[in-house]
C-alpha positions in Angstrom: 257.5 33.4 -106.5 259.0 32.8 -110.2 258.2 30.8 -112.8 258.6 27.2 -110.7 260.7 29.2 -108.1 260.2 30.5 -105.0 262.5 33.5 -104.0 263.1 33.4 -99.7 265.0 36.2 -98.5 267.9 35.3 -96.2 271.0 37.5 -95.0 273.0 39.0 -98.0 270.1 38.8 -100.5 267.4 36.5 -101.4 267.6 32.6 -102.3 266.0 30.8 -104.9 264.5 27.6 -104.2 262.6 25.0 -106.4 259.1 24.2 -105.7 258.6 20.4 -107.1 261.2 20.0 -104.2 259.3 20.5 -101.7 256.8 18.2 -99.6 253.4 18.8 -98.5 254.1 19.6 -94.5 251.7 16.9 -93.2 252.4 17.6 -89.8 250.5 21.1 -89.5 247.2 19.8 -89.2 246.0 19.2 -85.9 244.1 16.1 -84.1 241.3 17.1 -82.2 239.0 14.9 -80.1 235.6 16.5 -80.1 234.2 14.5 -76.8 234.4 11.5 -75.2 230.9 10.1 -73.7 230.7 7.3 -71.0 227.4 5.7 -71.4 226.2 8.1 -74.0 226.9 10.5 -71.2 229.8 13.4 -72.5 232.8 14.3 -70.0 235.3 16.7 -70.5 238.8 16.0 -69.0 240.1 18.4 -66.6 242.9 19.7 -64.9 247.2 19.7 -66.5 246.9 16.0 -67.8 243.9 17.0 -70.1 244.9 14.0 -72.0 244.3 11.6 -69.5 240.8 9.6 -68.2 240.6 7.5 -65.3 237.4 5.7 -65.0 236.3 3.4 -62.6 235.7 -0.4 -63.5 232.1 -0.4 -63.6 232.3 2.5 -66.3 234.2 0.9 -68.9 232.5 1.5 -72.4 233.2 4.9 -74.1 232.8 6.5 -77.2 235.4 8.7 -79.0 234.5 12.0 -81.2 237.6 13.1 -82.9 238.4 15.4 -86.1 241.5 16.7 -87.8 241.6 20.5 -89.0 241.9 21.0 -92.4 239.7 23.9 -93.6 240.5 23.6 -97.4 239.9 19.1 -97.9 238.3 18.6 -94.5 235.8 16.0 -96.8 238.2 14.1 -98.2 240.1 13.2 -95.4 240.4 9.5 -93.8 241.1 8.0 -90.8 242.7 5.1 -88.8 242.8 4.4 -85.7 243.2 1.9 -82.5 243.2 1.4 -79.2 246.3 0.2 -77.6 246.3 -2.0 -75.0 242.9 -4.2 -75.7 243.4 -7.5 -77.1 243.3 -8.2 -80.9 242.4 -4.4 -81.6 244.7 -3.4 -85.0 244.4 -0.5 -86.7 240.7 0.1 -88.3 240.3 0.5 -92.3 240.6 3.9 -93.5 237.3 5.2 -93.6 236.1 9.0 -93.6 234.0 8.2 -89.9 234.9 10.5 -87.2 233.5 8.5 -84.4 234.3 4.8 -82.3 233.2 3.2 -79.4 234.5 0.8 -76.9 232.3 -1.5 -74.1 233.5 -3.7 -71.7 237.0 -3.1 -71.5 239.0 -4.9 -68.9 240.6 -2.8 -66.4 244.1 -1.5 -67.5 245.7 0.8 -69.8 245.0 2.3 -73.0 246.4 4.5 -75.6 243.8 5.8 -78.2 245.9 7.0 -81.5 244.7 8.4 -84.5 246.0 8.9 -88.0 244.8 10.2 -91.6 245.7 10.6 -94.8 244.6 13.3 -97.4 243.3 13.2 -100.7 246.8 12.0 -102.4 246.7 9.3 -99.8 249.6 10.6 -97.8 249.2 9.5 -94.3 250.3 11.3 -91.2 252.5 10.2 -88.5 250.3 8.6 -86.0 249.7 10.1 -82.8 248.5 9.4 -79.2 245.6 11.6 -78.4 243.8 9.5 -75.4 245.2 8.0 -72.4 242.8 6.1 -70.6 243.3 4.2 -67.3 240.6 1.9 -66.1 240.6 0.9 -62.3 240.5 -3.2 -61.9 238.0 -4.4 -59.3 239.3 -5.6 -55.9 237.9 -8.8 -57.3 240.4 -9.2 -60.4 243.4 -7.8 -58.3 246.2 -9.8 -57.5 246.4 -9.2 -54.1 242.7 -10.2 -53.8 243.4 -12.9 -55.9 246.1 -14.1 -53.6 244.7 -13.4 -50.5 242.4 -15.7 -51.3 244.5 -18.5 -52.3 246.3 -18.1 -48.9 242.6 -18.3 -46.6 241.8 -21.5 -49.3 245.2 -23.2 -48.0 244.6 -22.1 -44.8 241.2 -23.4 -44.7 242.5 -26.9 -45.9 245.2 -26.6 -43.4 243.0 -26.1 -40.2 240.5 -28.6 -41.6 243.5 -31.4 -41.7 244.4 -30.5 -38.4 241.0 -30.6 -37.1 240.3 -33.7 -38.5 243.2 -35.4 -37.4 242.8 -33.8 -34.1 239.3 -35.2 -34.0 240.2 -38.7 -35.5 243.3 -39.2 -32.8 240.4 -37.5 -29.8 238.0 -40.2 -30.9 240.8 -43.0 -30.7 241.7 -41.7 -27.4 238.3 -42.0 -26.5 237.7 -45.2 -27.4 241.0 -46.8 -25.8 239.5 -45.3 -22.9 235.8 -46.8 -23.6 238.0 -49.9 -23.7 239.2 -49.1 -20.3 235.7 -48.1 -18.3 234.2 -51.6 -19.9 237.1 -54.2 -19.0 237.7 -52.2 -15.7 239.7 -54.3 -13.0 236.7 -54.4 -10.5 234.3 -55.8 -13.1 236.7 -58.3 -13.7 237.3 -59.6 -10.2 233.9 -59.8 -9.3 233.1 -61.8 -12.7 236.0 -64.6 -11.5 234.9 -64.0 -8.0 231.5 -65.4 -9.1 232.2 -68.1 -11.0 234.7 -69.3 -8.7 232.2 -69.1 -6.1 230.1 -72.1 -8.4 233.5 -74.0 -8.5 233.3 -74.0 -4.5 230.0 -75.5 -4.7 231.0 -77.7 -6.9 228.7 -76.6 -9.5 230.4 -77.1 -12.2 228.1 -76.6 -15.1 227.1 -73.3 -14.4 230.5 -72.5 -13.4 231.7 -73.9 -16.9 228.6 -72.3 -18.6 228.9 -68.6 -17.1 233.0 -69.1 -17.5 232.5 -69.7 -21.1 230.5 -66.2 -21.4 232.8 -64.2 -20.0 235.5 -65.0 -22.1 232.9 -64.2 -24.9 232.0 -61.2 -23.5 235.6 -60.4 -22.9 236.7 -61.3 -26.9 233.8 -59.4 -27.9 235.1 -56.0 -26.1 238.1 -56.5 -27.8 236.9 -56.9 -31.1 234.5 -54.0 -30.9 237.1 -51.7 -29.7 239.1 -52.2 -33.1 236.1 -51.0 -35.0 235.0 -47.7 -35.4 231.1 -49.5 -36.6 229.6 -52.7 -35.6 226.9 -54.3 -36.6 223.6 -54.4 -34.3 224.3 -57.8 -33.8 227.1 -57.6 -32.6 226.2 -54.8 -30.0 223.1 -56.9 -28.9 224.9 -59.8 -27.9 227.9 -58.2 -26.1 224.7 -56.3 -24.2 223.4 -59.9 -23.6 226.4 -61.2 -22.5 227.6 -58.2 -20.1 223.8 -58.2 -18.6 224.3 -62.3 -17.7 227.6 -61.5 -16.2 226.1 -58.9 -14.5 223.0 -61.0 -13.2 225.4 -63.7 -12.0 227.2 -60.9 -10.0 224.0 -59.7 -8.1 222.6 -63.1 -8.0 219.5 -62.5 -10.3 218.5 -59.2 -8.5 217.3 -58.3 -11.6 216.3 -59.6 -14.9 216.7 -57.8 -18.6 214.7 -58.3 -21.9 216.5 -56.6 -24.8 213.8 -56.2 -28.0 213.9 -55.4 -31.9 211.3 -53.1 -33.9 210.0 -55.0 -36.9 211.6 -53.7 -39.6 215.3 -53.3 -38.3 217.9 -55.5 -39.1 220.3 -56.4 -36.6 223.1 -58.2 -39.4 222.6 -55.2 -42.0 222.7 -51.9 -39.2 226.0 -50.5 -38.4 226.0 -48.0 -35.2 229.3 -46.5 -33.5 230.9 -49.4 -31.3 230.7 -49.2 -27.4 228.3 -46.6 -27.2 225.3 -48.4 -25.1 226.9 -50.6 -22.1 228.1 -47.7 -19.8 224.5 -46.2 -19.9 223.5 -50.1 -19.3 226.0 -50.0 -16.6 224.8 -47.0 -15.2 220.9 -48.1 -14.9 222.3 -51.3 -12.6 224.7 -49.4 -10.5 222.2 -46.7 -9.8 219.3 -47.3 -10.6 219.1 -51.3 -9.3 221.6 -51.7 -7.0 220.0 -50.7 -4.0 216.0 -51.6 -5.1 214.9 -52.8 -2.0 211.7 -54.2 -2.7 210.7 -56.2 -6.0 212.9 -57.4 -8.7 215.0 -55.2 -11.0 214.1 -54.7 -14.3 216.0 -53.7 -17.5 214.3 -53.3 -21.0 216.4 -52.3 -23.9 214.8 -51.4 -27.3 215.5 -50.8 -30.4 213.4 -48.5 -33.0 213.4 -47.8 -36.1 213.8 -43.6 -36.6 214.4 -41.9 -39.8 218.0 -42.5 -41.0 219.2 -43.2 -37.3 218.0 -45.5 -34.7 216.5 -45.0 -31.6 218.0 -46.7 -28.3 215.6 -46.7 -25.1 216.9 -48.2 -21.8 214.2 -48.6 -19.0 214.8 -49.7 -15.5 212.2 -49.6 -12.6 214.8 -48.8 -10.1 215.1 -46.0 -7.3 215.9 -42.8 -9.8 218.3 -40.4 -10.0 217.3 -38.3 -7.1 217.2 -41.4 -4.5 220.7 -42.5 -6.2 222.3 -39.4 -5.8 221.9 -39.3 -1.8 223.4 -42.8 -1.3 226.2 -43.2 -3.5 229.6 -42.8 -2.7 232.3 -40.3 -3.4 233.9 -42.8 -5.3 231.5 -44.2 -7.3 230.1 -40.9 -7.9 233.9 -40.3 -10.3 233.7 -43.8 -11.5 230.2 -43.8 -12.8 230.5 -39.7 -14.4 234.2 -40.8 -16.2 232.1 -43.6 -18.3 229.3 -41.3 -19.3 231.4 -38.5 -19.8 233.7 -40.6 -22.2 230.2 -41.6 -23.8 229.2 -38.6 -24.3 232.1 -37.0 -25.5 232.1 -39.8 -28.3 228.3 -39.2 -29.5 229.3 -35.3 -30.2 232.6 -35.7 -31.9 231.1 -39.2 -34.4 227.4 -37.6 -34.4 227.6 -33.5 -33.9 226.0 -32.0 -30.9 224.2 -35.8 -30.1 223.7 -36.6 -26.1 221.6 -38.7 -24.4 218.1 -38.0 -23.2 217.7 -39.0 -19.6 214.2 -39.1 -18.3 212.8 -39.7 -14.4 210.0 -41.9 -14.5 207.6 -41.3 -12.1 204.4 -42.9 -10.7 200.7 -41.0 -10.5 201.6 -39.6 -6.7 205.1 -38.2 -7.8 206.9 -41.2 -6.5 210.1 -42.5 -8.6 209.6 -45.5 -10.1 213.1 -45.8 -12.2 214.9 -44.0 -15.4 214.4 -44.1 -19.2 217.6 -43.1 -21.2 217.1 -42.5 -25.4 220.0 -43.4 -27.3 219.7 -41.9 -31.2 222.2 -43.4 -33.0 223.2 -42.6 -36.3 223.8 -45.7 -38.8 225.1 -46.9 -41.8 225.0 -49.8 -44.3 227.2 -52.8 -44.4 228.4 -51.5 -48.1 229.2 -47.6 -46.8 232.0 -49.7 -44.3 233.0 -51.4 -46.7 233.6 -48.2 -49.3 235.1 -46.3 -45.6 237.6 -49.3 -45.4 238.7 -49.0 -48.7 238.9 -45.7 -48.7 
């Protein structure tokens, strides 16, 4: 060196070359991260990729230790940094701090890069000293989050189908409800009857019991367009199918149909055609071939919490007696109305079914059937907010 000179030898000789030309090599000091700590707990990266951290998703705070070497201005020097790859993170304010941390980091990837400047303010290139990869959780994937998309449609699918499966069932069942109750043998024995009181010339009650029947027939036919009916309404076509009935067997038996105090017949709704082939059932079986006394049928109706409870009574010859003189035929005809009936009760009210109950006197001896109905029921304004749904 020379005056402001400095003398380099090369081939040939030496060479002179000025010193205010030349630039502080900034480059030459190395970046050095100290340790990295996961929950205050220090790791040290291992393997080629030295550089590189994965961590899994439920470790994703970390701290960074990091220094540059410079044994001559090592207190004078300042640093910037930032992570790339977090949301709104820039690069920090030159400060003379060695150290940073970062909690609750999304999964992804991230690029920690350092630079620093020296005393004249000169600032180094920047340069990436961390690579960090931190695993998503099955939870925030996108396949997770699409698989579950796809079982939410699906869901929504198979519920449409099933409830338009079970809403096209239930009409099926009640066209067929429709069927059991206006049945062609019913019917003809109806007009068979009353013509027998045009015969005698009795003309009143032929007129009179003429009259109720087409009643009783309108009133089938209304119910069975309704999915609800009214008490009411229920009560009287049970009225009018039991005089129909009486008029068949000649008053063989006699009915009495009762209200609890505190239900109202105008203001209860309960599923239409539900009762009359269990009313049916009592006079076919139960009555029909009572050989001594007169045939009784009482039907009730009490008041149960949110629902309402149906009790038909006869004193006739039970279930066991029935069973060894019916019919072959009878024995279908009878189970198709029950089964319909009870197929109805589970697809409007769940798993409901009718109780059926032997009654029996104090030496074992049958002395007729109880059936319990519970029928779930509504208010006049929930049809009304179902029709205009």
């Amino acid at each position: 060196k020379s005056n402001d000179h400095i003398l380099v030898r090369q081939l040939g000789g030496y060479g002179r070359i000025d010193e205010k030309i030349l630039l502080p090599d900034k480059t030459t000091n190395p970046f050095v991260i100290n340790s990295v700590k996961i929950f205050g707990k220090e790791i040290y990266p291992e393997g080629e990729n030295h550089d590189h951290i994965v961590l899994p998703h439920d470790q994703n705070s970390f701290s960074v230790d990091f220094t540059v070497i410079d044994f001559l201005n090592s207190s004078k020097i300042r640093y910037s940094y930032k992570l790339e790859g977090s949301e709104g993170k820039e690069w920090t304010n030159p400060s003379g701090s060695r150290f940073t941390e970062f909690t609750n980091l999304p999964g992804g990837d991230y690029i920690f890069k350092l630079k620093a400047s020296n005393q004249e303010g000169n600032w180094s290139p920047e340069k990436n000293l961390l690579f960090i990869h931190i695993e998503t959780p099955f939870w925030k994937t996108t396949w997770f989050f699409t698989l579950i998309v796809l079982a939410c449609l699906t869901m929504v699918m198979l519920l449409y189908f099933y409830q338009a499966h079970r809403n096209k069932r239930i009409s099926q069942l009640q066209l067929q409800a429709l069927h059991t109750q206006m049945r062609p043998h019913f019917i003809f024995n109806c007009l068979s009857a009353i013509n027998s009181h045009i015969i005698k010339f009795e003309t009143v009650k032929a007129s009179e019991f003429l009259g109720q029947f087409s009643r009783l027939m309108r009133g089938i036919l209304e119910n069975s367009t309704e999915s609800w009916i009214t008490l009411e309404q229920e009560m009287e076509t049970l009225r009018l199918y039991l005089v129909m009935e009486t008029l068949r067997f000649e008053d063989k038996f006699s009915y009495k149909i009762e209200v609890e105090e505190g239900v109202i017949p105008a203001k209860t709704l309960i599923p239409s055609m539900i009762l009359q082939p269990y009313v049916e059932n009592a006079i076919g079986h139960g009555l029909l071939h009572k050989e001594h006394g007169l045939g009784i049928i009482n039907i009730k109706f009490l008041k149960g919490e949110g629902n309402l409870k149906c009790i038909i009574e006869d004193n006739g010859i039970g279930r066991e007696r029935s069973k060894q003189i019916k019919q072959r035929s009878q024995i279908t005809h009878k189970s198709l109305g029950l089964q319909i009936t009870s197929e109805r009760l589970q697809l409007l009210q769940g798993n409901a079914k009718a109780d059926i109950q032997d009654l029996k006197n104090e030496f074992g001896e049958p002395t007729g059937t109880r059936i319990i109905v519970m029928l779930m029921t509504k208010k006049i304004e929930e049809k009304v907010l179902d029709n205009l749904n």
